[in-house]
N, C-alpha and C positions, 0 to 999 in steps of 0.2 A: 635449384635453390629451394630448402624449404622455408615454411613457414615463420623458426624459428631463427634461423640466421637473417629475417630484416632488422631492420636497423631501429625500428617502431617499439613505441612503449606499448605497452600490454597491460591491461588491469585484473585483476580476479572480478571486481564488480564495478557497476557503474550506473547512474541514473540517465535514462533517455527520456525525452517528453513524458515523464512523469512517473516512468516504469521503471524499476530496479531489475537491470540485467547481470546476471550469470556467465562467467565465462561457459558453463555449458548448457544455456537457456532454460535453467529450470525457473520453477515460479517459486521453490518457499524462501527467499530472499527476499522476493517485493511481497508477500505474506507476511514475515517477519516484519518488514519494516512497514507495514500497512497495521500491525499491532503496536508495532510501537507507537507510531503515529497515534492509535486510537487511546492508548490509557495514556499519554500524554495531554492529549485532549481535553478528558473526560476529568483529568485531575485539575486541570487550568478551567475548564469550562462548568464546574461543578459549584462556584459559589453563585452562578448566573441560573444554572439550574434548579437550586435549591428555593430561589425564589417562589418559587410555584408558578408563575405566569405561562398558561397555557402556549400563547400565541408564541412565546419568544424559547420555550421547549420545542414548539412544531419546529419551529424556523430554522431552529439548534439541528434537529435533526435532520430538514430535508438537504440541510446545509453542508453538514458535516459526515451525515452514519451513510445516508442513502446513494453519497459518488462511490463509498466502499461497500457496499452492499452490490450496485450492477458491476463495480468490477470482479468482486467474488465472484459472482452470478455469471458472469462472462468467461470464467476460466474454469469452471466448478467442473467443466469433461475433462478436465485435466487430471481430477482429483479422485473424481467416480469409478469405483470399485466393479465393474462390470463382467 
């Protein structure tokens, strides 16, 4: 019996605990939607910004840039031209 004769739905993509997976595990999927994510953000979050208020910029950011920032950072050997 292969793979393809069970009986089971099959997706091309999918979200798991937080990760956008590939039917063949690659990353620029959850990159892709990690950009989207981000200029979605930054268009909704930009009349709070424009405020000038230092403290509520930092907070924006350790908030919002710096979870996708260590997950970049976490995958980046993925990406490294070596």
């Amino acid at each position: 019996m292969s793979p393809n004769d069970s009986n089971y739905p099959t997706v091309k993509r999918y979200k798991y605990l937080g990760v956008w997976m590939e039917e063949k595990f690659k990353i620029q999927g959850h990159i892709q939607e990690i950009r989207k994510k981000f200029e979605y953000l930054s268009f909704k979050l930009w009349p709070i910004r424009k405020l000038g208020n230092l403290n509520i910029n930092r907070n924006l950011f350790n908030l919002m840039v710096m979870p996708q920032i260590r997950m970049l950072a976490s995958n980046y050997h993925l990406y490294s031209k070596s």
